[in-house]
Backbone as a chain_set.jsonl record, in Angstrom:
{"seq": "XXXXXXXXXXXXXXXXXXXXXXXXXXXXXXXXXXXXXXXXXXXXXXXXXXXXXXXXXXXXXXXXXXXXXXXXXXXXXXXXXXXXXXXXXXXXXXXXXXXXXXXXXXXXXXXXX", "coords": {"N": [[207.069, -129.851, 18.812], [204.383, -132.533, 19.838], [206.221, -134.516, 20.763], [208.468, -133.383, 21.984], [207.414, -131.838, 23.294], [206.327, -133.475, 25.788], [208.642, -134.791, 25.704], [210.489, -132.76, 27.244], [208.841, -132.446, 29.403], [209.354, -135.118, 30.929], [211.87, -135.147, 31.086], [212.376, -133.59, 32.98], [212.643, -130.727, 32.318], [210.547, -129.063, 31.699], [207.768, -128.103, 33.882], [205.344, -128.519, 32.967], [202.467, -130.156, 30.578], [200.336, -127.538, 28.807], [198.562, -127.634, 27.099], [196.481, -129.365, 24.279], [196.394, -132.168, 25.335], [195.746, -134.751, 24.988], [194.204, -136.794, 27.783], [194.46, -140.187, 28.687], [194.531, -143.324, 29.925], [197.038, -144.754, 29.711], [198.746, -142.318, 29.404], [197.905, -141.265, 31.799], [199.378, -143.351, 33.677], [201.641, -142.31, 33.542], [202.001, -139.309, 33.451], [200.514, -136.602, 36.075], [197.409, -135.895, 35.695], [195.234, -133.332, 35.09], [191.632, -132.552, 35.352], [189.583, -133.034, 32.971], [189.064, -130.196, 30.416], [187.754, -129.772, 27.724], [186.504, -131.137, 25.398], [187.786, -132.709, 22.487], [187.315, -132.739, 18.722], [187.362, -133.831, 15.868], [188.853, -133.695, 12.271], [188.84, -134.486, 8.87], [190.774, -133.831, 5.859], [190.895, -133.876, 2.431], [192.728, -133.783, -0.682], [190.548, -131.858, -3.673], [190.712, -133.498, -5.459], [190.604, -136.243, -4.567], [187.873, -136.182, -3.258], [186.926, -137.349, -0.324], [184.183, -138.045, 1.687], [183.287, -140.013, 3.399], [183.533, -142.24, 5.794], [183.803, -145.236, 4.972], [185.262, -144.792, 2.185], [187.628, -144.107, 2.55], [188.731, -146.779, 2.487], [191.919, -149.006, 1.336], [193.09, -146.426, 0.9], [196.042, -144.136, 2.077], [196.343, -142.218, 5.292], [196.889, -139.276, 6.82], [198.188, -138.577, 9.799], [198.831, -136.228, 13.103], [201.343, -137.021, 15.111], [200.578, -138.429, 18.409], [198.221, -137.051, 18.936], [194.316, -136.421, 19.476], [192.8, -137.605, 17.228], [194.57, -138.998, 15.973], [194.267, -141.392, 18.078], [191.836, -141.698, 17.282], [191.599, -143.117, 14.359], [193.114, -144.903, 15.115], [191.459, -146.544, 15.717], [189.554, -147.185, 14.012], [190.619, -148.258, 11.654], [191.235, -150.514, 10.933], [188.399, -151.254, 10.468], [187.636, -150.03, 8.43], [189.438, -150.132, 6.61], [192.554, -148.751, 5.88], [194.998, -147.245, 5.663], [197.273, -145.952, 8.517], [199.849, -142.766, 8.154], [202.252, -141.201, 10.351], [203.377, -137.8, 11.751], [205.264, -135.587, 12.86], [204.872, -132.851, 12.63], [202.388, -130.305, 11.874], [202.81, -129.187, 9.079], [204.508, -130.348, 7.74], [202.535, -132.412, 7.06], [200.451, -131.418, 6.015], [201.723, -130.991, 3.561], [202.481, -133.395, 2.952], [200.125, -134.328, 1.687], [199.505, -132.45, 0.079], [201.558, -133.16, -1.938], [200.588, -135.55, -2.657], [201.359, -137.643, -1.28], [199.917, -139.136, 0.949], [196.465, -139.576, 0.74], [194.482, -138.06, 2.647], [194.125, -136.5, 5.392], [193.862, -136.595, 8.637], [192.755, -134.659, 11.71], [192.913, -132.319, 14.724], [190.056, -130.822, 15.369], [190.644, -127.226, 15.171], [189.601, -125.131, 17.841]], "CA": [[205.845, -130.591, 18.647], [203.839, -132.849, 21.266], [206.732, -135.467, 21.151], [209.274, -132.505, 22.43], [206.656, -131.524, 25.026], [206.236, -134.817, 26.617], [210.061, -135.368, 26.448], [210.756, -131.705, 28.291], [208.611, -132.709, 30.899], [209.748, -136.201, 31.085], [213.265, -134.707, 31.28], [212.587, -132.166, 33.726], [212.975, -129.131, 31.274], [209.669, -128.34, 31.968], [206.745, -128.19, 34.486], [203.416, -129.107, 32.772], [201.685, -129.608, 29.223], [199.25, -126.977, 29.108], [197.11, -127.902, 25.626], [196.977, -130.266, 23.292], [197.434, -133.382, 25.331], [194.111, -135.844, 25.828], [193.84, -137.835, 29.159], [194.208, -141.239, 28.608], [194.936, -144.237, 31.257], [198.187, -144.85, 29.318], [199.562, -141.202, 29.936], [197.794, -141.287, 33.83], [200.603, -144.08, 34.342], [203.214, -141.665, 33.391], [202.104, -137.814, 34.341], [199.515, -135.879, 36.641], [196.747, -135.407, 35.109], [193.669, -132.396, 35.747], [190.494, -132.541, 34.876], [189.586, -132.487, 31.202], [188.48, -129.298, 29.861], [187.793, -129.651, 26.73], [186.362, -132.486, 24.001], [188.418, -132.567, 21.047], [186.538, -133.208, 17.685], [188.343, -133.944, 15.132], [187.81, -133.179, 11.123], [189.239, -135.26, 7.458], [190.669, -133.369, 4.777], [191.791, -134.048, 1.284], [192.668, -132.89, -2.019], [189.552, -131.711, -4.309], [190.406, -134.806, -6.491], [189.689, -137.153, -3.695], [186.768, -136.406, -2.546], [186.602, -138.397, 0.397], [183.349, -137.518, 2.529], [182.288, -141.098, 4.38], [185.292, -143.316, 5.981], [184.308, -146.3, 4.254], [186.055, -144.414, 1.36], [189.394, -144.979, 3.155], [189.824, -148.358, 2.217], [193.231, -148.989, 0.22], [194.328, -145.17, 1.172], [196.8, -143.165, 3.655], [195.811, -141.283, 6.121], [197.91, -138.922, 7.729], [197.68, -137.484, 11.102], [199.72, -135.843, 13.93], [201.349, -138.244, 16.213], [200.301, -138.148, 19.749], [196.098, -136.23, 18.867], [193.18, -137.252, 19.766], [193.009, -137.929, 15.56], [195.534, -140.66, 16.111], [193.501, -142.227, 18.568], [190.158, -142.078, 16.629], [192.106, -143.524, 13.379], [193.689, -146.505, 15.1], [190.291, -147.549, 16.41], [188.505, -147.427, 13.4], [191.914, -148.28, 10.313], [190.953, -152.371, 10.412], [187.501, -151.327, 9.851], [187.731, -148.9, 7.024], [191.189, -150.728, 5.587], [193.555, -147.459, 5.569], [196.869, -147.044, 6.617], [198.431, -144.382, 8.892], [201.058, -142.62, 8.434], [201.872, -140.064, 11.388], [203.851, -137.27, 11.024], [205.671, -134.623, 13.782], [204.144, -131.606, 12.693], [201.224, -130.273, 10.668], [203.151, -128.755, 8.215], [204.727, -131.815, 7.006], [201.465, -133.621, 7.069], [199.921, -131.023, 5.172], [203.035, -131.037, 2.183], [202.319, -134.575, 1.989], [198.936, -134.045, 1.093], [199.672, -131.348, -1.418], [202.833, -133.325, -2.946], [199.687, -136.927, -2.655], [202.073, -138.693, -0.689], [198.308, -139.275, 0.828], [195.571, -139.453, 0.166], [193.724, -137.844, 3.246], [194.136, -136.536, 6.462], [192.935, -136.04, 9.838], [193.623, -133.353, 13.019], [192.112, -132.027, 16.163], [189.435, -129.708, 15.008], [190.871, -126.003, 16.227], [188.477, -124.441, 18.559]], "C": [[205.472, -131.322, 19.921], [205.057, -133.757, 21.348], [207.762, -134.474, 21.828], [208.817, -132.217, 23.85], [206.873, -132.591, 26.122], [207.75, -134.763, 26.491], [210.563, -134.426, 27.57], [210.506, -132.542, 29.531], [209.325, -133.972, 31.795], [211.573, -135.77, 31.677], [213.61, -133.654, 32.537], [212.547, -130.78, 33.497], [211.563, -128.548, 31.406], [208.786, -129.197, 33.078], [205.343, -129.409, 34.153], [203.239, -129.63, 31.079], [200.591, -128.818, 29.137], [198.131, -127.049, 28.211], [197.62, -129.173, 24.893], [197.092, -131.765, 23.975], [195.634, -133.645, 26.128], [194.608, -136.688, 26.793], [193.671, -138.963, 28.462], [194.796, -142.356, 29.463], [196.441, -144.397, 31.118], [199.328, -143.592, 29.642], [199.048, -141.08, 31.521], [198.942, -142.21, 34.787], [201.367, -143.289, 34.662], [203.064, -139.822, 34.032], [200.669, -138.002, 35.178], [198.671, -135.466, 36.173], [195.285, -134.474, 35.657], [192.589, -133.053, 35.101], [190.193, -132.454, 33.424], [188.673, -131.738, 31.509], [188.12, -129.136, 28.9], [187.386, -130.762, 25.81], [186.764, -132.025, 22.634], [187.519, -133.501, 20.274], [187.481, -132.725, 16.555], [187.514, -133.485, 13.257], [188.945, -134.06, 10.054], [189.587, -133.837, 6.706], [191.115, -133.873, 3.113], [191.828, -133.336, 0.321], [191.347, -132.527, -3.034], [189.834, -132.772, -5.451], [189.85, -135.727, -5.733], [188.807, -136.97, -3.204], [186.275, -137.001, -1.53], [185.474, -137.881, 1.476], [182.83, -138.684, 3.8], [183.631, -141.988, 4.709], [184.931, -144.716, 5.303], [184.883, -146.374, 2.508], [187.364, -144.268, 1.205], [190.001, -145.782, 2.441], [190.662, -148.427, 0.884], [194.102, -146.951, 0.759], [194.939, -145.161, 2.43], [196.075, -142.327, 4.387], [196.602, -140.673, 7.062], [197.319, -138.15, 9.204], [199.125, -137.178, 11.906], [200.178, -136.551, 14.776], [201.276, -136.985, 17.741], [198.662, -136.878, 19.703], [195.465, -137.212, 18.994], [192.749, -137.751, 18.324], [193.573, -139.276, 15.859], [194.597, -141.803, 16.351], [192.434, -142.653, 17.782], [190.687, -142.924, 15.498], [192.502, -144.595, 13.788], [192.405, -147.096, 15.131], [189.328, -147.917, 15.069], [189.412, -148.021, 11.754], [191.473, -149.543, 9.908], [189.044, -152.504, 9.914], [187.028, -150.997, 8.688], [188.924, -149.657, 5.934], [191.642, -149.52, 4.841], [194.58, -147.837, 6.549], [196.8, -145.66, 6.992], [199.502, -144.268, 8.746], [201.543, -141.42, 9.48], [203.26, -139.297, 11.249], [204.061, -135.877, 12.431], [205.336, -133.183, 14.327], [203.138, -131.542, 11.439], [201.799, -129.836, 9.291], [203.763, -129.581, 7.366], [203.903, -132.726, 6.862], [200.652, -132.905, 5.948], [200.84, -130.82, 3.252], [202.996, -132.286, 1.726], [201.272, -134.915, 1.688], [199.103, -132.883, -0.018], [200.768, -132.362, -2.299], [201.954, -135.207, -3.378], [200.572, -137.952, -2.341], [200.963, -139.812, 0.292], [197.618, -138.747, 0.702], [194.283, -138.374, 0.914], [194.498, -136.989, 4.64], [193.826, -135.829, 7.453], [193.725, -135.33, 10.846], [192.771, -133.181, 13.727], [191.477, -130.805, 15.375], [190.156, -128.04, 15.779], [189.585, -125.352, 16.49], [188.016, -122.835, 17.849]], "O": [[205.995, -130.989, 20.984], [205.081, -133.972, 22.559], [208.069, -135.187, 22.783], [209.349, -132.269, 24.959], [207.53, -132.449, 27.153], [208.186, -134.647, 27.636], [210.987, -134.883, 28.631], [211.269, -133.086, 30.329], [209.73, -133.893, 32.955], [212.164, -136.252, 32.643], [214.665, -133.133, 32.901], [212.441, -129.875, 34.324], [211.512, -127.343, 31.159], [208.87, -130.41, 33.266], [204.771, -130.38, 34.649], [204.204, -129.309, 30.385], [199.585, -129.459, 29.443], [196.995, -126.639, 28.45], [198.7, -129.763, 24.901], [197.766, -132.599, 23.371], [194.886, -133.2, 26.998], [195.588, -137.36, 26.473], [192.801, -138.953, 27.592], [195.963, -142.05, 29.705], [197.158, -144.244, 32.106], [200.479, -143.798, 30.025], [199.875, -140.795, 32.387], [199.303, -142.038, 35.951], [201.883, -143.26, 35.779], [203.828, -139.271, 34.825], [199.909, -138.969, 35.127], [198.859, -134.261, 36.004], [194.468, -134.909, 36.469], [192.721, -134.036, 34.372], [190.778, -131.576, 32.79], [187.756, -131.935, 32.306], [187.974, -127.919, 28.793], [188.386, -131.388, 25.461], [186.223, -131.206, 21.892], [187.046, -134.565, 20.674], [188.105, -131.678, 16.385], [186.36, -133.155, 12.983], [190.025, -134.279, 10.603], [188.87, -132.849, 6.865], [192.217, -134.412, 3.208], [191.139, -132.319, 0.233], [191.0, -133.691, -3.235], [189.033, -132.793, -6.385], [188.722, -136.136, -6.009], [188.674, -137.8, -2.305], [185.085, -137.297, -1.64], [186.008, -137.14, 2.301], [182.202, -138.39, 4.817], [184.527, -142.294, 3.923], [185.927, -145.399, 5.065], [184.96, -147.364, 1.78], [188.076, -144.277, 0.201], [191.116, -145.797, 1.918], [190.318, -148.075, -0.244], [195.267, -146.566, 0.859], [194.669, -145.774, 3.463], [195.113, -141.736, 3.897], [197.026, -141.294, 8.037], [196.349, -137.437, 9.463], [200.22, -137.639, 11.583], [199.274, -136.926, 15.523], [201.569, -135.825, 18.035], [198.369, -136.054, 20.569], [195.689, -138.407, 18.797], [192.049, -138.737, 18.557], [193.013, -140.37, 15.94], [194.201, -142.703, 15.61], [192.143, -143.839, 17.622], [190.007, -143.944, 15.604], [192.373, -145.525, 12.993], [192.248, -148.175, 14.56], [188.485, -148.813, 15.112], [188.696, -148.16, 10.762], [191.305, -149.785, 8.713], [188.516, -153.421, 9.284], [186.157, -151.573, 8.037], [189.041, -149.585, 4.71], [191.358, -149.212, 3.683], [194.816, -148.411, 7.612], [196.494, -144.643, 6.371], [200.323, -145.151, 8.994], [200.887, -140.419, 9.19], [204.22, -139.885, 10.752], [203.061, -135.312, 12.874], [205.379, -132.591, 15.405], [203.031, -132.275, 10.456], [201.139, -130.2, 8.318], [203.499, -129.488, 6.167], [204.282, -133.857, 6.559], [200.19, -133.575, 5.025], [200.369, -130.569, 2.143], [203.293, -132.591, 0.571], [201.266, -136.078, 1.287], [198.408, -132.91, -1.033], [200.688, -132.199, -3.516], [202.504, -135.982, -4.16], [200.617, -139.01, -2.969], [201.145, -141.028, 0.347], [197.665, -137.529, 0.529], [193.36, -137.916, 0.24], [195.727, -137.053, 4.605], [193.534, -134.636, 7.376], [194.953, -135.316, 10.929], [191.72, -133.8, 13.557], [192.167, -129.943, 14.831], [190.054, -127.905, 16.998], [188.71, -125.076, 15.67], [187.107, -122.175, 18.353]]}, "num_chains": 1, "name": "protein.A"}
């Protein structure tokens, strides 16, 4: 996952990150960063019981996302406005099992291109 990536590199075990990883001042401390290529747009899902279509339908639920996406980011900035919790989660496949098993209620990801 991205926390593996970033440690490789961090470790030496690898070169670069080649996807997946947004520019932000906080990672410019720590690697080399190119040019962005790319604007990530992100997307909500939930179960067909919740219905959730507008974020001020959040408030009181979970919200899961991927740690280290541009998701993350958009979710911290907006969690004290909406009143939801994150919970973040290593890979999609465990984010999506706890949305099928309603461990939450919701959750968000990097739109795929």
């Amino acid at each position: 996952g991205f926390d593996a990536a970033v440690n490789a590199v961090q470790a030496g075990q690898a070169d670069a990150i080649m996807a997946g990883m947004t520019k932000t001042k906080e990672r410019e401390k720590v690697f080399t960063m190119s040019d962005t290529y790319y604007d990530t747009k992100v997307v909500i899902a939930t179960t067909k019981s919740h219905k959730i279509s507008k974020y001020d339908q959040l408030t009181g639920k979970t919200v899961g996302v991927k740690n280290g996406t541009a998701a993350q980011r958009f979710l911290e900035t907006i969690k004290d406005k909406y009143g939801f919790t994150i919970k973040t989660f290593d890979t999609g496949d465990l984010m999506n099992n706890s949305l099928s098993a309603g461990a939450i209620d919701a959750m968000m990801d990097d739109k795929p291109v």
